[in-house]
TIRO-2110 file (N, C-alpha, C; in Angstrom, 1 decimal):
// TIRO-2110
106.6, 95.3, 89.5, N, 1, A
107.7, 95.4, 90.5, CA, 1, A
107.0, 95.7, 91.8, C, 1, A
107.4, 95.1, 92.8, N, 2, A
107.2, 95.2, 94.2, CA, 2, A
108.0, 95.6, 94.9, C, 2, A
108.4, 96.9, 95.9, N, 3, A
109.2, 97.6, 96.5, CA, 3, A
108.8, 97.6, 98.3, C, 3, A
109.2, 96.7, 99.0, N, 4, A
108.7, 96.3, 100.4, CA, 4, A
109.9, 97.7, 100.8, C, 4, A
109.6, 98.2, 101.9, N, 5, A
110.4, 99.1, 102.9, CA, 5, A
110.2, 98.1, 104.2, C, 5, A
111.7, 97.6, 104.2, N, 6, A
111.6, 96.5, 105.2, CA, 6, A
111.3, 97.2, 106.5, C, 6, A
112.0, 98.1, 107.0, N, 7, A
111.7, 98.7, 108.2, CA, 7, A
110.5, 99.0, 108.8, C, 7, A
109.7, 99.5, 107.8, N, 8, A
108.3, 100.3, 108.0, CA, 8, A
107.5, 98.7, 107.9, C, 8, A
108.1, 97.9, 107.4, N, 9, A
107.0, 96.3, 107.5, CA, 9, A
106.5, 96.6, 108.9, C, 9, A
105.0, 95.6, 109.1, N, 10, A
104.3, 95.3, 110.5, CA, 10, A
105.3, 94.2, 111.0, C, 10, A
105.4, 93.7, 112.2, N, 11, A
105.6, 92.7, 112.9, CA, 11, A
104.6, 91.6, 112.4, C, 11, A
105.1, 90.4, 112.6, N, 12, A
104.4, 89.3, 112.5, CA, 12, A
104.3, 88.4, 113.8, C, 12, A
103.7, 87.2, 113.8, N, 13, A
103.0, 86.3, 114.9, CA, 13, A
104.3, 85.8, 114.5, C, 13, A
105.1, 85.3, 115.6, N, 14, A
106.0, 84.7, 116.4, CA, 14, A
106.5, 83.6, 117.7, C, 14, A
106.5, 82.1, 117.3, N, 15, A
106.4, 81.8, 118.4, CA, 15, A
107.8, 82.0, 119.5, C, 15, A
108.4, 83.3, 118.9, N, 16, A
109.6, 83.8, 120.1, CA, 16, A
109.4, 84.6, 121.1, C, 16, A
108.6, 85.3, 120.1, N, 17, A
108.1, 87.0, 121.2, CA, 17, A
109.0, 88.0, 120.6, C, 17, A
109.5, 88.0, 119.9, N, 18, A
110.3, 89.0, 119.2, CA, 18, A
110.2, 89.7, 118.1, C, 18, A
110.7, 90.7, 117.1, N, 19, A
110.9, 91.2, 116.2, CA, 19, A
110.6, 90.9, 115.2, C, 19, A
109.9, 90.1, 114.1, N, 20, A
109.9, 89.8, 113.3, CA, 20, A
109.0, 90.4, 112.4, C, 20, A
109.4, 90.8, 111.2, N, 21, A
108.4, 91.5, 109.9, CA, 21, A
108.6, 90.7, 108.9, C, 21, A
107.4, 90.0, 108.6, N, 22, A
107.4, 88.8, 107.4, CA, 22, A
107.7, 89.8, 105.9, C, 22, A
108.6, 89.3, 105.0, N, 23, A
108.4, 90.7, 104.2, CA, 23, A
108.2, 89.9, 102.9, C, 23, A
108.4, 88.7, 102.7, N, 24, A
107.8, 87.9, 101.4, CA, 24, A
107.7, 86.4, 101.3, C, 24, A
106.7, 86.5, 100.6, N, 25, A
106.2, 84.9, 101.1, CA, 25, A
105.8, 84.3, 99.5, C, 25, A
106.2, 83.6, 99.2, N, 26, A
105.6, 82.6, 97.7, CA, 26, A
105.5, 81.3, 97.9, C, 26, A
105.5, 80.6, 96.9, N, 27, A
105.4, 78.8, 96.8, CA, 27, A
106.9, 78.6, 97.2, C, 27, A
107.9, 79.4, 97.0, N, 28, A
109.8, 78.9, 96.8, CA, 28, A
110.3, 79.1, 98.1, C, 28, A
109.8, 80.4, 98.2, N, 29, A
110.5, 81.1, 99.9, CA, 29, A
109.8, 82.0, 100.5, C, 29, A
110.6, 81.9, 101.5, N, 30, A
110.0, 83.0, 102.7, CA, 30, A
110.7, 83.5, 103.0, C, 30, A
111.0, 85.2, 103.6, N, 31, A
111.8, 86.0, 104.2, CA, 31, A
111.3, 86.8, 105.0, C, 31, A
111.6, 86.8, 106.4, N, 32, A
111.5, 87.6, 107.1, CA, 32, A
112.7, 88.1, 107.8, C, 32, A
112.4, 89.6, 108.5, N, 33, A
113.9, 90.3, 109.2, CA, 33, A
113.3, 90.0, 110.8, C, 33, A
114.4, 90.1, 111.4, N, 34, A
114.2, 89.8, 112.9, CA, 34, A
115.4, 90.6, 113.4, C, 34, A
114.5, 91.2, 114.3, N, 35, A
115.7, 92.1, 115.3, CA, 35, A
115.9, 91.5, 116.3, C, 35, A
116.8, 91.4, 117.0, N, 36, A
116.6, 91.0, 118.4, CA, 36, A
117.8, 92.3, 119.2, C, 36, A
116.6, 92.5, 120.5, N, 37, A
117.3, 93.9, 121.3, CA, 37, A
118.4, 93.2, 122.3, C, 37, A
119.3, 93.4, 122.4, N, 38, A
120.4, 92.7, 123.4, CA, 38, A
119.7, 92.1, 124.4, C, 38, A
120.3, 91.1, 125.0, N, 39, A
119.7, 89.7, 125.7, CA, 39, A
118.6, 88.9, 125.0, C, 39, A
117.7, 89.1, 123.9, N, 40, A
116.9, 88.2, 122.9, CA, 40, A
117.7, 87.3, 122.7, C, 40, A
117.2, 86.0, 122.4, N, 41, A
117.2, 85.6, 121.4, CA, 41, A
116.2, 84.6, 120.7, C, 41, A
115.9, 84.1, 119.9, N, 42, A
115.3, 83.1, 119.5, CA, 42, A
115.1, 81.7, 119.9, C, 42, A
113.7, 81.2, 120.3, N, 43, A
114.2, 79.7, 120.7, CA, 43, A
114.9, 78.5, 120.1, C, 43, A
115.2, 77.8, 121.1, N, 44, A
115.7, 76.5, 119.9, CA, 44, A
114.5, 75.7, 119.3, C, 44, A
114.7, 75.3, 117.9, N, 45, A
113.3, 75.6, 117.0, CA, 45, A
114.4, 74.1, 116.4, C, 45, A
113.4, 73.5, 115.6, N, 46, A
113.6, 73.0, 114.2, CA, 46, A
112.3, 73.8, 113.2, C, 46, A
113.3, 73.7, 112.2, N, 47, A
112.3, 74.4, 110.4, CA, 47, A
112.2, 72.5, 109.6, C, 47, A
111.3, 72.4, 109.1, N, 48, A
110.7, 71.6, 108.4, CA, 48, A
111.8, 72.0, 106.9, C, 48, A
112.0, 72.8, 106.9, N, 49, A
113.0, 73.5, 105.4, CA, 49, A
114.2, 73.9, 106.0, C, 49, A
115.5, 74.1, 104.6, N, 50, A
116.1, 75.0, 104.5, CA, 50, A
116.3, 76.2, 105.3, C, 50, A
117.1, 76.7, 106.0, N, 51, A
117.0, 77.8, 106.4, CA, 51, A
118.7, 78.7, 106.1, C, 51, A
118.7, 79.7, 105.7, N, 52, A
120.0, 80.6, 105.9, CA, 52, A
119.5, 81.9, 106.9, C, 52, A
120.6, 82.2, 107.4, N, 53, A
120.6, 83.9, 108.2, CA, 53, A
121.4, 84.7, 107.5, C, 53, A
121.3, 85.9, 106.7, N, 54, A
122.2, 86.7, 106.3, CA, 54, A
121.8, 88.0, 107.5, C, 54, A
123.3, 88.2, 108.2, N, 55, A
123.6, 89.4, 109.5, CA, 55, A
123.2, 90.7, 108.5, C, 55, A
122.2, 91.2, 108.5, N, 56, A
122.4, 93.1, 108.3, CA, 56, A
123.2, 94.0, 109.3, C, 56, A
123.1, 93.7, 110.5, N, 57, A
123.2, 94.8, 111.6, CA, 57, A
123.6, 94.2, 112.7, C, 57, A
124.7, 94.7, 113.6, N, 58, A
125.2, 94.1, 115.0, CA, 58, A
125.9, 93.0, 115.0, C, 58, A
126.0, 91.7, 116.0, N, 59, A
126.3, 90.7, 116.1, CA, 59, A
125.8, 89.7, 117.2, C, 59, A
125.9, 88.8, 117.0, N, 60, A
125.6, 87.8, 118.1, CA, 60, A
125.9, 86.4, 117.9, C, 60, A
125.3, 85.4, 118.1, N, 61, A
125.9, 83.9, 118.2, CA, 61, A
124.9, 83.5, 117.9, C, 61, A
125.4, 82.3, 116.8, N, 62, A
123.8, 81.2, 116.6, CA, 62, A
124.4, 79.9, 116.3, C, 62, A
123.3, 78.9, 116.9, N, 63, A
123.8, 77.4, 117.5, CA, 63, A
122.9, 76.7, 116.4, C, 63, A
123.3, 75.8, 116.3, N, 64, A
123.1, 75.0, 115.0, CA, 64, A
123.4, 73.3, 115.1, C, 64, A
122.6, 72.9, 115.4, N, 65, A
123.1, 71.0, 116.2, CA, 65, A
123.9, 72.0, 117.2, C, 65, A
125.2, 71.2, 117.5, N, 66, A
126.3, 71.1, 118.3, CA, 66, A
127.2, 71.9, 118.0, C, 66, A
127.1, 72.8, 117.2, N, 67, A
128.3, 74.2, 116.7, CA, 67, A
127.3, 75.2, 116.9, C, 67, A
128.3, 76.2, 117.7, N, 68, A
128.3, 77.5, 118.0, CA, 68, A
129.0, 78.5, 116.8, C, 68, A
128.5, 79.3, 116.9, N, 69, A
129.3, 80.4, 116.1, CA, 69, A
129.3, 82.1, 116.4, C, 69, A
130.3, 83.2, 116.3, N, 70, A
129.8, 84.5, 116.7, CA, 70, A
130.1, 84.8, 115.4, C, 70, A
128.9, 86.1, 115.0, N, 71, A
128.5, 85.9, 113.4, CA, 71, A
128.1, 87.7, 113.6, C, 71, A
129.0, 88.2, 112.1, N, 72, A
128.7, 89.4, 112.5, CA, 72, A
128.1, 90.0, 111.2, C, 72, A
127.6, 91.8, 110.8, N, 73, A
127.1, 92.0, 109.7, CA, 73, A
128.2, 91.4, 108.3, C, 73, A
127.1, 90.9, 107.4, N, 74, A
127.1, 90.2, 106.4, CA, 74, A
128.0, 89.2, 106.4, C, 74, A
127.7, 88.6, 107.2, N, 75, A
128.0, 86.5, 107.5, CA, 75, A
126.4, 86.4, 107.0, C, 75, A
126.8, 85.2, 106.1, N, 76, A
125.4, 84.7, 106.0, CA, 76, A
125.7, 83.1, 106.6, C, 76, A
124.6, 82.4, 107.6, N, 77, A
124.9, 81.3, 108.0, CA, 77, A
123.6, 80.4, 107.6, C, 77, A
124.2, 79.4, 107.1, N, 78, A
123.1, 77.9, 106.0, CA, 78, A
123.0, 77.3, 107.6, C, 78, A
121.7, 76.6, 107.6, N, 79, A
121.0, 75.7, 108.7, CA, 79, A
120.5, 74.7, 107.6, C, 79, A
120.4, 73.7, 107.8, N, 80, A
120.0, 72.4, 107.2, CA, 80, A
118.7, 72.1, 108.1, C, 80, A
117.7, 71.6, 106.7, N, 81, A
116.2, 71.4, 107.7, CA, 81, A
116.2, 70.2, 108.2, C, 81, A
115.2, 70.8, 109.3, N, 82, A
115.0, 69.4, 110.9, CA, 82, A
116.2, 69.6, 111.8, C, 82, A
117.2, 70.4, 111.8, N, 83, A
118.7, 70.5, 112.7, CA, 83, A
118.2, 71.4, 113.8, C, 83, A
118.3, 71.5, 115.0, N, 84, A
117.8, 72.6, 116.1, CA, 84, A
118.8, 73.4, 116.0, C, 84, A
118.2, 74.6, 115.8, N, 85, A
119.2, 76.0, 115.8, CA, 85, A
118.3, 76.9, 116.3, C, 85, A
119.0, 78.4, 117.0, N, 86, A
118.9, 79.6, 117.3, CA, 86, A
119.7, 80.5, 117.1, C, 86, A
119.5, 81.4, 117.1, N, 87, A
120.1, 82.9, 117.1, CA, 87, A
119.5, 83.4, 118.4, C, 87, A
121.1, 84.1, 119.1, N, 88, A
121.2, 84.8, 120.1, CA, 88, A
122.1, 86.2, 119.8, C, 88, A
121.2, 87.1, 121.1, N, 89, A
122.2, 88.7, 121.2, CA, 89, A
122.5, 88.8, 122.5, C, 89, A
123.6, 88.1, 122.9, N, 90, A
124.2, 88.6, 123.9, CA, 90, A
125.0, 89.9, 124.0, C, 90, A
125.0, 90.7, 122.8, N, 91, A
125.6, 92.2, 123.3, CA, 91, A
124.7, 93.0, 123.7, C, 91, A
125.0, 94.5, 123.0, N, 92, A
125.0, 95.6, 124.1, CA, 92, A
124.3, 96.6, 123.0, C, 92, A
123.8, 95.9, 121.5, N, 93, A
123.6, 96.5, 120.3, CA, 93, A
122.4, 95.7, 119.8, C, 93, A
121.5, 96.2, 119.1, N, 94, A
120.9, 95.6, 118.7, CA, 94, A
121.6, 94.6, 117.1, C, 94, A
120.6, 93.1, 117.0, N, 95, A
121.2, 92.6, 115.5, CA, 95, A
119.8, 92.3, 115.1, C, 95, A
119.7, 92.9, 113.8, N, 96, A
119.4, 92.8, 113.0, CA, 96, A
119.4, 91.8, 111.8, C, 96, A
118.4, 90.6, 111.0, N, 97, A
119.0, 89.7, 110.2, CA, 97, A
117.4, 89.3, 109.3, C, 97, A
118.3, 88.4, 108.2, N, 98, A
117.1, 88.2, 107.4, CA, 98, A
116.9, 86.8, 107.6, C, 98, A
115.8, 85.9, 108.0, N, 99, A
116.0, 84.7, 107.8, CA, 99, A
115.1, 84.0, 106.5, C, 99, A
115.7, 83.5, 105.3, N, 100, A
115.1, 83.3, 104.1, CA, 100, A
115.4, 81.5, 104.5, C, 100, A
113.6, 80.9, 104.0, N, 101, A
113.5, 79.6, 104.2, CA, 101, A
113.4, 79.6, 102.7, C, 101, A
113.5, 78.8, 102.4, N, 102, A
113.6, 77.6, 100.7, CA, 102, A
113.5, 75.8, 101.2, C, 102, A
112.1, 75.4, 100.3, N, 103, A
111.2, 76.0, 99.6, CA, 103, A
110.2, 76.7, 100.9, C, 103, A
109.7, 77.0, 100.6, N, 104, A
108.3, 78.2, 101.4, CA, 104, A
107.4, 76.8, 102.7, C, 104, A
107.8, 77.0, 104.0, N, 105, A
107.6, 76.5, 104.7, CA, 105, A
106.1, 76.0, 104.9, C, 105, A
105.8, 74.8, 104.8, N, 106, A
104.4, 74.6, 104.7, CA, 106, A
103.6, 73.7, 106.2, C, 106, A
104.6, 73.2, 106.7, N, 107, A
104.4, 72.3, 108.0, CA, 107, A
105.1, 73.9, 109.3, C, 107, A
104.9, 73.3, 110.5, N, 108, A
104.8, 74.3, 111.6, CA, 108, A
106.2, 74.2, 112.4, C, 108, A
106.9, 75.5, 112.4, N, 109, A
108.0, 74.6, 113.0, CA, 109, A
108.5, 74.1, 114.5, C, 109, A
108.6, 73.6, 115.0, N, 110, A
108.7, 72.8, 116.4, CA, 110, A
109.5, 73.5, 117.7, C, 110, A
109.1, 74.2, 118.5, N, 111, A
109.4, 74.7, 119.3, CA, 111, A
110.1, 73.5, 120.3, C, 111, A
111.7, 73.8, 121.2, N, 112, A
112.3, 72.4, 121.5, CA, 112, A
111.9, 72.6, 123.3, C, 112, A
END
């Protein structure tokens, strides 16, 4: 058994500049949590994979093709891979989220 304390994880290399603690990585998936402090957000990116967001903490908006959405704790939101999406925090709180790729990201993903 393996018992990660997500919080206390290191930060990881990020091409956003933000929050991120890789917390598991295999051949199937990847999961990492990402905070973002109000005004953050993440660039608009394509993932080579699958991607979902499940909200832990706060709220904010994340764009996905041509749909917007405000998405708050435990919404979990599916991205379909190659689609350009972000997550933004336009409030006043910090949000908090897990983003799990399936299968385990092996190409780089594309900053837009």
């Amino acid at each position: 058994m393996q018992i990660i304390k997500a919080l206390n994880a290191p930060d990881g290399p990020n091409p956003h500049g933000v929050s991120a603690k890789p917390l598991h990585a295999s051949e199937h998936t990847q999961v990492t949590m990402v905070t973002l402090a109000p005004g953050e957000r993440l660039r608009l990116h394509l993932t080579p994979v699958d991607v979902f967001f499940y909200i832990l903490e706060g709220s904010g908006e994340v764009e996905i093709g041509s749909e917007r959405a405000i998405v708050a704790c435990d919404d979990l939101v599916v991205s379909p891979a190659r689609v350009p999406h972000r997550v933004m925090n336009p409030g006043t709180a910090p949000m908090r989220f897990l983003v799990v790729k399936t299968p385990a990201q092996q190409e780089q993903t594309r900053i837009l």
